[in-house]
C-alpha positions in Angstrom: 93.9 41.2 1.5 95.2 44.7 1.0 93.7 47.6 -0.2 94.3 51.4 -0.1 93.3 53.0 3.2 92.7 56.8 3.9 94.0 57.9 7.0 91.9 60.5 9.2 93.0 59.4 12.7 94.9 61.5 15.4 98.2 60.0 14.7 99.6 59.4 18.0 97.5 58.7 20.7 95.9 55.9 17.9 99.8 54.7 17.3 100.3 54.5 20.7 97.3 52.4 21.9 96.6 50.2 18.5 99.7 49.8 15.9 103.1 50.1 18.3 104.8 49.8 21.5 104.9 53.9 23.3 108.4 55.3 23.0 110.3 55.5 26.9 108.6 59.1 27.0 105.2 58.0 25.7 104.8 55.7 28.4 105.9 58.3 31.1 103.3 60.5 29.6 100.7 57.2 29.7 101.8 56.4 33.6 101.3 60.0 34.2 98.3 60.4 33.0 96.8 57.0 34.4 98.1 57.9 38.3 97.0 61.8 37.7 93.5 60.3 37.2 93.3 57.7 39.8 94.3 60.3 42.3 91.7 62.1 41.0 89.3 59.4 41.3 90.4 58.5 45.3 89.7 62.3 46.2 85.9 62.0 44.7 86.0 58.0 46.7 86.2 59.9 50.1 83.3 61.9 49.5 79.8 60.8 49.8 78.3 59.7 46.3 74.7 61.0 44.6 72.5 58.2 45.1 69.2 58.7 42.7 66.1 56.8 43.1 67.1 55.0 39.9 69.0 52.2 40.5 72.0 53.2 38.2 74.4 50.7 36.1 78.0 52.3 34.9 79.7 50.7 31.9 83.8 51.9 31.4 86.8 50.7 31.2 90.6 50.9 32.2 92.4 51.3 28.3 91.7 54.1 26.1 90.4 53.0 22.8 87.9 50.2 21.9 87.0 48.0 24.5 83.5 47.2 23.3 81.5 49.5 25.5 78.9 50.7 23.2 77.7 47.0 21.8 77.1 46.1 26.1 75.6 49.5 26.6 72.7 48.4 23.6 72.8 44.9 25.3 72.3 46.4 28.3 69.4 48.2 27.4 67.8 46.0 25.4 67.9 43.6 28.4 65.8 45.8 30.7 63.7 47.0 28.0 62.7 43.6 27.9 62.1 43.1 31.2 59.4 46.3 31.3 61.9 48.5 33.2 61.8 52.5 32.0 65.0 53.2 30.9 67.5 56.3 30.5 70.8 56.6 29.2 73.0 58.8 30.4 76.0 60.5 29.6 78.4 63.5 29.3 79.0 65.9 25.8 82.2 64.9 23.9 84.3 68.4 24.1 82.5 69.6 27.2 80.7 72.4 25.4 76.8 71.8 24.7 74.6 72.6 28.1 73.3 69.8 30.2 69.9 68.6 28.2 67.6 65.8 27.9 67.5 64.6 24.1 64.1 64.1 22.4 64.2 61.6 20.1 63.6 64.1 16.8 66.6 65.5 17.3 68.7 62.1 16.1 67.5 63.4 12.7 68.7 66.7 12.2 72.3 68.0 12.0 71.7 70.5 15.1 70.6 68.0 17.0 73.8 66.1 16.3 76.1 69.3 17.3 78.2 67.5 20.7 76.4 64.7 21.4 77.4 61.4 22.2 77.1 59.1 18.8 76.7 55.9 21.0 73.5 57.4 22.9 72.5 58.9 19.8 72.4 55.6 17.9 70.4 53.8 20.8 67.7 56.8 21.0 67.2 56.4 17.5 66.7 52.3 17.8 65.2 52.5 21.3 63.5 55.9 21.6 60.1 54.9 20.4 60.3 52.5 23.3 60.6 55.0 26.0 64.6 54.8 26.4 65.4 58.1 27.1 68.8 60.2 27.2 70.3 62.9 29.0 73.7 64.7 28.7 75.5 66.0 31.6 78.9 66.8 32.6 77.9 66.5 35.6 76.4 62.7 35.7 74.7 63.2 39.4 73.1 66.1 38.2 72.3 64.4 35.1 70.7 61.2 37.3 69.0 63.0 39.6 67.4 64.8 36.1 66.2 61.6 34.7 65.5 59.7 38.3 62.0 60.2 38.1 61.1 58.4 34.7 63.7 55.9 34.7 64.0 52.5 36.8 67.5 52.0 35.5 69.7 54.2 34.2 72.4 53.3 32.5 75.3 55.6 33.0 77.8 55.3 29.5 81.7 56.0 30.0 81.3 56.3 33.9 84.4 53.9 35.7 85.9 56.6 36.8 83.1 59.4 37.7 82.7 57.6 41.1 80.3 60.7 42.4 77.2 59.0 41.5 76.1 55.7 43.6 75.9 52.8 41.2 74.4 49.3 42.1 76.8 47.5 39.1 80.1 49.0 37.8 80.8 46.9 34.5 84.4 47.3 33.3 84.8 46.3 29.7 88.2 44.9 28.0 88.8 43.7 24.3 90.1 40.0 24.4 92.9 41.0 21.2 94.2 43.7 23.0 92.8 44.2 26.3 95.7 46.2 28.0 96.9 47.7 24.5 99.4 47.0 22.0 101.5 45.6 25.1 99.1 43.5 25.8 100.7 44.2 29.6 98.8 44.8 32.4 101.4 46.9 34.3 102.2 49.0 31.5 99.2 49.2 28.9 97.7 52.9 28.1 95.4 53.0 31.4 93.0 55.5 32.4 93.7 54.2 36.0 96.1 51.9 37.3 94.9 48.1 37.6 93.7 48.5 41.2 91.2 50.3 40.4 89.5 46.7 39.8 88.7 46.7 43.1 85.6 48.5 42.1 84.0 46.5 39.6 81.2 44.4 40.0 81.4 43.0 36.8 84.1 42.6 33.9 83.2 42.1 30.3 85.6 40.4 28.1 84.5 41.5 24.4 85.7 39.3 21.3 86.6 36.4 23.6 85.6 34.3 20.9 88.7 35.7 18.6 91.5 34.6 21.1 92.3 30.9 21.7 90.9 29.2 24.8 94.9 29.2 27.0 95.1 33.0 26.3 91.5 33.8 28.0 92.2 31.7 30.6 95.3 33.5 31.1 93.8 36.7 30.9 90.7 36.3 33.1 93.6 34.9 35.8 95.6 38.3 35.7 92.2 40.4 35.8 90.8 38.0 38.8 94.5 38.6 40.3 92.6 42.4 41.1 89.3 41.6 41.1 86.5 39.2 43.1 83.8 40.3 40.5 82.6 37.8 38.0 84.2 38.0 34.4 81.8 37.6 31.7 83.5 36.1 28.4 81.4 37.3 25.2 81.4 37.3 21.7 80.2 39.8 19.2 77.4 39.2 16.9 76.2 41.3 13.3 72.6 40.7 14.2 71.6 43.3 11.8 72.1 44.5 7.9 70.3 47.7 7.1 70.1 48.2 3.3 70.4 51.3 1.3 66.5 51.9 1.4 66.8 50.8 5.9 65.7 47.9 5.5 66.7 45.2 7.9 68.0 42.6 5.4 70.0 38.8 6.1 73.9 40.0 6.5 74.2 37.5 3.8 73.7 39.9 1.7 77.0 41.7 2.3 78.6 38.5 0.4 80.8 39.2 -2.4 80.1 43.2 -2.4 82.4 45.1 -3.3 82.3 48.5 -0.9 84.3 51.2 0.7 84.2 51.0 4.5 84.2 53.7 6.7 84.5 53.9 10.3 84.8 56.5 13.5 85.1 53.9 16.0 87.7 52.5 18.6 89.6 50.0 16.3 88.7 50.4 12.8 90.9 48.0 12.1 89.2 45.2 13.9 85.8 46.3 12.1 87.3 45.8 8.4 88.5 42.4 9.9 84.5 41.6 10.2 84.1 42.8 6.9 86.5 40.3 5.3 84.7 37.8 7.3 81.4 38.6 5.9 82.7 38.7 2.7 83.1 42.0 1.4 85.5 43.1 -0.9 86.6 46.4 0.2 87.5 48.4 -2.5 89.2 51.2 0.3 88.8 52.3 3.8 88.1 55.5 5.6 89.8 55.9 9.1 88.2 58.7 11.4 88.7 59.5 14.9 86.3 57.6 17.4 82.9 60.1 17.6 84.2 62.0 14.6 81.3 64.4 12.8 80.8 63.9 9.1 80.8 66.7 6.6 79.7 67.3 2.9 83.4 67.3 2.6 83.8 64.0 3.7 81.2 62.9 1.5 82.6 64.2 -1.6 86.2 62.3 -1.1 84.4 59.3 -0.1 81.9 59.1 -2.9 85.0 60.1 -5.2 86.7 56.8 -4.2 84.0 55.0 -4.4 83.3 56.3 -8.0 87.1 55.0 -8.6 87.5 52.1 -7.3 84.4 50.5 -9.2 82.7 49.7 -5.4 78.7 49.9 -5.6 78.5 51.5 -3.0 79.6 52.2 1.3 79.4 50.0 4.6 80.2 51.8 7.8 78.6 50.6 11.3 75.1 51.7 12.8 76.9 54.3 15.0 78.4 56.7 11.9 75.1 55.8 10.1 73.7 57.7 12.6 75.8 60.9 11.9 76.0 60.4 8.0 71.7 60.0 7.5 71.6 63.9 8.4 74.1 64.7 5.4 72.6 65.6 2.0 73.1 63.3 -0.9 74.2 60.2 0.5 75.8 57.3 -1.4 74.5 53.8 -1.1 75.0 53.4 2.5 74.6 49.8 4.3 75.4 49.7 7.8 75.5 46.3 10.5 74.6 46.6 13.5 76.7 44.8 16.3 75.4 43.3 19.6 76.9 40.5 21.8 76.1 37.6 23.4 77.9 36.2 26.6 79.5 32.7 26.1 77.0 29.9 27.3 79.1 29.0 30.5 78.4 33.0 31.8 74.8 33.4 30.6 73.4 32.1 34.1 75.6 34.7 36.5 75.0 37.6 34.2 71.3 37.4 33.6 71.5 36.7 37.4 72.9 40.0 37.9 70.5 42.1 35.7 67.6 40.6 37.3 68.7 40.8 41.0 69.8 44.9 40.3 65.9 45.2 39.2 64.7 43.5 41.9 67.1 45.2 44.7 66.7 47.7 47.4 68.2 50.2 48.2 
């Protein structure tokens, strides 16, 4: 299925980790980059960590782009929400510029409010808020923790592999089963944040969209992670659980059948999320390609509501996290949104609900 797609994606550091092999100097810069890190992450190892009262869970990864953190982080929370635990989400600003803050919940709906925050944390206040989730954004992430220690039994610390400073009682690292070391699918030579080693940390790997590789390539693949790694590796597979219609509405994702839409996306691989699309059975009339956490404008409204007046679609389908940022904007088109969560396969569902329960039942 083709149809036209409108580009708004940093061209090279997207090339590099989703549609090509790095050049000889791209993957010096990669290597470079990955050991610069890691070095920076064994300095912080030989001090003593924060350790909150909260008993804290990290979710991260090794490879830059999508690796399926923010569906686990929902799961996550949605699992301890369940099991009567106060929860808090934590994590730092995107550009390093807004002051450290706990987030009410009324500020999901307004623009300021918006203005550096994390999208992911912004989408799960908004879903989870009313249920006494509660977020906090600091660069530092002990300070941060030892700001929301108080109310929280769990925190959940978003994008924190490598911010070893803070004591955690589970570090999850997350990997996409399509591409989980990059387009070179290599584990020696993908675009790492740290070197494979680093492994040696987890207590947990998450394999996301294991259901959309064949059964002799996850095998092979949770061998070469278990190659640097004794923590259990949890195969999953993603699930739409959720339509929200125009009015937001949660309506049967059945409904997407046969609709002919423009999709947008700000996410890791927005490639893999008009692949879901097709799947569902939407005819996308065009797609918008934005940057991971990009911030909407009345600007981007206009060209997409343009193309969506030319192209004869009825209206646009994104995903709940740039629902989230477009809701604040003034004149919206007809907006649907799905909302992703995962489920681990059935031969992993013992060991990891084994896991959450014995962190809320731990000592320290």
């Amino acid at each position: 299925m083709t149809y036209p797609i409108h580009e708004h994606r940093a061209p090279l550091v997207r090339k590099v980790i989703f549609e090509r092999k790095p050049d000889p100097l791209e993957r010096l810069a990669l290597n470079a980059y990955a050991q610069a890190s890691h070095k920076r992450v064994q300095k912080h190892l030989r001090e003593a960590p924060f350790k909150a009262d909260s008993k804290v869970v990290s979710v991260g990864n090794l490879v830059h782009g999508g690796t399926g953190k923010t569906p686990l982080v929902r799961h996550l929370v949605s699992m301890f929400v369940a099991r009567g635990a106060s929860v808090g989400v934590l994590r730092s600003p995107y550009g390093g510029k807004e002051n450290d803050r706990l987030v009410s919940p009324s500020e999901v709906d307004t623009q300021d409010g918006l203005k550096d925050l994390p999208d992911e944390a912004l989408m799960l206040l908004s879903e989870f808020g009313s249920k006494g989730v509660s977020l906090g954004v600091f660069k530092d992430r002990s300070f941060g923790a030892k700001a929301m220690e108080e109310n929280c039994d769990v925190i959940v610390a978003d994008d924190a592999f490598q911010f070893v400073s803070l004591a955690r009682e589970l570090d999850i690292v997350c990997f996409r089963a399509e591409s989980p070391f990059g387009v070179l699918n290599s584990i020696e030579h993908g675009p790492l944040r740290e070197p494979v080693s680093s492994l040696d940390r987890a207590g947990m790997i998450w394999i996301s969209g294991a259901d959309k590789v064949d059964r002799i390539f996850l095998q092979k693949l949770v061998q070469a992670i278990s190659n640097h790694t004794n923590a259990p590796v949890i195969k999953a597979h993603d699930v739409f659980t959720t339509l929200i219609d125009p009015e937001g509405n949660a309506v049967e994702i059945d409904k997407l059948k046969g609709r002919r839409l423009v999709a947008l996306s700000g996410v890791g691989d927005p490639v893999r999320f008009e692949g879901d699309l097709i799947r569902l059975g939407v005819d996308i009339a065009a797609a918008f390609r934005f940057d991971d956490h990009c911030r909407y404008n009345s600007g981007t409204l206009t060209t997409v509501k343009r193309v969506i007046s030319s192209s004869g679609a009825e209206g646009l389908i994104c995903t709940e996290k740039d629902r989230v940022k477009l809701r604040t904007l003034n004149d919206l088109p007809t907006l649907w949104s799905l909302v992703l969560d995962v489920e681990p396969f059935k031969e992993d569902r013992k060991i990891y609900g084994k896991l959450i329960d014995d962190l809320l039942v731990k000592d320290r």
